[in-house]
N, C-alpha and C positions, 0 to 999 in steps of 0.2 A: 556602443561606438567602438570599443576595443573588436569586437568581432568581427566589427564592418574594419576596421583598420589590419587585423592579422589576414582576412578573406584577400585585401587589395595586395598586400605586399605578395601571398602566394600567387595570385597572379600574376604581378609582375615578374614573378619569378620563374615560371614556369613559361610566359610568354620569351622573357631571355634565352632559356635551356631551349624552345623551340628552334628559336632564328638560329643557335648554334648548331644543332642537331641537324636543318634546313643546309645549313654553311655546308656543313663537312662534306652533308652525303653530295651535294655540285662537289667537293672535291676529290673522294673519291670515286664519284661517275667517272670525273676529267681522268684520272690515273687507272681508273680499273681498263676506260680504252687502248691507253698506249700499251698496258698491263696485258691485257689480251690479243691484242696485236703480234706482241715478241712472242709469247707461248703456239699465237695460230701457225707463225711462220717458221717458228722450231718442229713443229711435228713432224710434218712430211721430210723431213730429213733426218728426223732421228728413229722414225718411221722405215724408211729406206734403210738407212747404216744399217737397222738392226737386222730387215729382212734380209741385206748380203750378207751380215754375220752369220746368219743360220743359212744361207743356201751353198756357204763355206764352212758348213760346220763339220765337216768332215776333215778337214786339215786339223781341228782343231785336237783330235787323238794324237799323243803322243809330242805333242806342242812343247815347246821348254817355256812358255811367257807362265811368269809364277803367278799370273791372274788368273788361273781356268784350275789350279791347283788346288784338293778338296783336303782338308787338313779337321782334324778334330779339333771342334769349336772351342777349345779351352779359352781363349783370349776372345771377348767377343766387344766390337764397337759399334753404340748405335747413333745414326747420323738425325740428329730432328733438326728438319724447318718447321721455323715460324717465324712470326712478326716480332719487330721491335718498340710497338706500341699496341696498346687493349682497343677497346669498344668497337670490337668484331664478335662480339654474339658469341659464341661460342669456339672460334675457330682453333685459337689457341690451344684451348682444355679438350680438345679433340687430338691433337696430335700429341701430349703429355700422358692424356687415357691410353691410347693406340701404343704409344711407348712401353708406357709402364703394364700394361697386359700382355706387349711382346716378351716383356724380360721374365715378367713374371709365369707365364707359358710355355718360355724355351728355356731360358737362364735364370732359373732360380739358383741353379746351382756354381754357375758361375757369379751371381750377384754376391753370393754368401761369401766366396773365394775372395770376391775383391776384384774379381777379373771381366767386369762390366763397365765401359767407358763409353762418354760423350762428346761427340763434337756436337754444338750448338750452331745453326745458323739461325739468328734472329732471337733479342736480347731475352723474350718472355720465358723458354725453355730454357735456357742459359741461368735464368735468373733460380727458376723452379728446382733446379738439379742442384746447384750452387749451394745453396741454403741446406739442401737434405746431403751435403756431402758426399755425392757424389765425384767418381773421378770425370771430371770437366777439363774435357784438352783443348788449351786457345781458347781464342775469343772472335768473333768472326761477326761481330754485329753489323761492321761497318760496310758490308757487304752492301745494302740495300743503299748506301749512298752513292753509290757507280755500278750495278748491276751490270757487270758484262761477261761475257766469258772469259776471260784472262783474271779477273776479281776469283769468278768459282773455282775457275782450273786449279788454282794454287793452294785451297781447299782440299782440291781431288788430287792433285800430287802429294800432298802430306798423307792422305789417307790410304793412298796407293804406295808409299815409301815406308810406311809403318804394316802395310799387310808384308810386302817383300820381304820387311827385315823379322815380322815372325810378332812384331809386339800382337798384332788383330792376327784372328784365323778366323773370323767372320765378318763381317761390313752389311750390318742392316741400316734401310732406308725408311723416314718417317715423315710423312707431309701431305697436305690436300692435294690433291687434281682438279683444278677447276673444271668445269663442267658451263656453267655459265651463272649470271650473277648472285643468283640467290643456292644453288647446287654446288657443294661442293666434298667429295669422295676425298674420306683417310684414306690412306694409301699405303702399304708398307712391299718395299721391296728389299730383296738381296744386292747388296752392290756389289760386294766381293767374296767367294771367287765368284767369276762371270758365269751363271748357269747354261750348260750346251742348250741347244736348242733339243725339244724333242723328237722321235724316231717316226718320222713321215712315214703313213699311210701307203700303199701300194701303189692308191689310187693317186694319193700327191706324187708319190714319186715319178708314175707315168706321167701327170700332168704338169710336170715341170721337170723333165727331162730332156735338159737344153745341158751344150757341150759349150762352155767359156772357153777363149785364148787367153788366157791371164799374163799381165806383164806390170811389175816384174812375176817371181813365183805365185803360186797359192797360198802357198805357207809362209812368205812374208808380205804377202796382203793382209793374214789373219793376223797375223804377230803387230803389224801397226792399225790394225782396227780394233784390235781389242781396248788398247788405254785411250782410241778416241771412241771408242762406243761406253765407256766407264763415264769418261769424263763428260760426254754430251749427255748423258745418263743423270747425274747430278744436277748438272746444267737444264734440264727438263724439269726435273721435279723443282727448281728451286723456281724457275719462271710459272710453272702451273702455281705454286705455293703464294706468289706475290700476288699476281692475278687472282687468286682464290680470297687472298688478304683485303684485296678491295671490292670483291663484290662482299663480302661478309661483312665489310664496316658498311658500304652504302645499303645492304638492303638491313642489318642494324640498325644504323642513322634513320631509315625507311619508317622503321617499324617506331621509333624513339620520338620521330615528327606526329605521327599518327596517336600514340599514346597519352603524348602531351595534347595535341587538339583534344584529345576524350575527357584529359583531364581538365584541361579549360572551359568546356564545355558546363563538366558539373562543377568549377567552383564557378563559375558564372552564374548557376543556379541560385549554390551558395548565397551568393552575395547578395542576388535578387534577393533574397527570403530573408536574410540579416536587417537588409536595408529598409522591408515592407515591414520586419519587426517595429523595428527602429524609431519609423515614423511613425506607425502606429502607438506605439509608446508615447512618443511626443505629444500625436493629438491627445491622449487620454488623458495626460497632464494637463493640458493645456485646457481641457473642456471642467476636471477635477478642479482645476482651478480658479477657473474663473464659477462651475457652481458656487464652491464655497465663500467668496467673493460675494456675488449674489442672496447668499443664506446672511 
């Protein structure tokens, strides 16, 4: 009977861890849509910005904006998104791997110097770096409770005010790309300085040899496209990042609802088989019994 009594309580147990598992992933379905929503409607414009920044990329020789400025990496900062809560599957320890094989890749030798920094968006990476003493600048968790562009911007202007004054002479990028619920691409880009666009083909050049009237100049078209194509820049990866965040807890959650059915299924067996013991023990007593009774 104790077997049959520890068999019912793991079920009930596993039946609870269901229905919560069932909860979350309706809540992050409901979140992963508005989630994907902001990221679908940020593309095409940051899409755009980016293609007029390279079909201006020609102004950008000889620029004074100290964002296009290629300086030996001695100071190097690396930006990770992530989430601020677990039971996403892996998402997490995909951008902390991706981190920690950039530095280790490019900046070993800066890491040994002392001269590798983190800004964290989203408390898991925050937490991960903190611990192994690394240099952790700010705190930026709260970010995902007002998710807007004036929240990131202020992010991107510190990180942009700290390349200016010389503390970064690199600004690497770490985070998902959503792709779509269960899909989602590490991703690691350069954020500072801005990389030129590369040296079009003959053939591109013919095929996009169109003459602009620009106004105001060309060159102070590029000089204020540059800090808004940084900063939408940011502003991208951290919307892909969120969006990435909830399809990896609901298809998580997915997989969690499915696992626990598999395992209800066999203590169900279980229990059948404890229970056929059980009784059958009983009657043997009971027929034991009453022979000797009879004797």
């Amino acid at each position: 009977m104790a077997n049959l009594k520890e068999v019912r309580n793991r079920i009930a147990s596993v039946q609870s861890t269901q229905q919560i598992t069932k909860a979350m992933k309706m809540v992050s379905a409901a979140k992963l849509k508005r989630a994907t929503n902001a990221i679908i409607a940020l593309r095409p414009y940051a899409t755009k910005l980016k293609e007029i920044l390279e079909n201006l990329s020609a102004s950008l020789e000889g620029s004074s904006s100290p964002f296009i400025q290629e300086r030996e990496p001695n100071k190097v900062l690396i930006v990770t998104v992530s989430s601020n809560r677990g039971l996403a599957g892996a998402f997490n320890m995909n951008v902390i791997k991706a981190a920690n094989n950039l530095i280790a890749e490019k900046y070993s030798k800066q890491l040994q110097n002392g001269n590798v920094s983190i800004i964290s968006i989203g408390k898991k990476t925050q937490d991960f770096y903190e611990k192994r003493k690394y240099n952790v600048i700010g705190n930026n968790n709260e970010i995902y409770s007002a998710l807007t562009f004036e929240n990131v911007t202020k992010v991107t202007d510190a990180i942009m005010a700290g390349f200016e004054k010389g503390d970064f002479d690199k600004v690497e990028l770490v985070y998902n790309r959503f792709r779509n619920a269960a899909i989602q691409y590490i991703t690691t880009e350069q954020l500072l300085p801005l990389q030129k666009a590369e040296e079009p083909t003959k053939a591109e050049v013919k095929a996009t040899n169109v003459e602009y009237i620009l106004e105001p100049s060309k060159e102070e078209i590029v000089e204020q496209l540059i800090p808004k194509s940084i900063k939408i820049q940011l502003y991208k990866a951290v919307l892909d990042s969120h969006a990435s965040e909830h399809g990896a807890r609901m298809t998580s959650m997915d997989k969690a609802t499915e696992n626990a059915g598999e395992l209800l299924k066999a203590l169900k067996l279980s229990y059948n088989q404890a229970r056929q013991a059980a009784i059958t023990t009983e009657l043997t007593e009971i027929v034991s019994g009453a022979a000797a009774l009879n004797g």
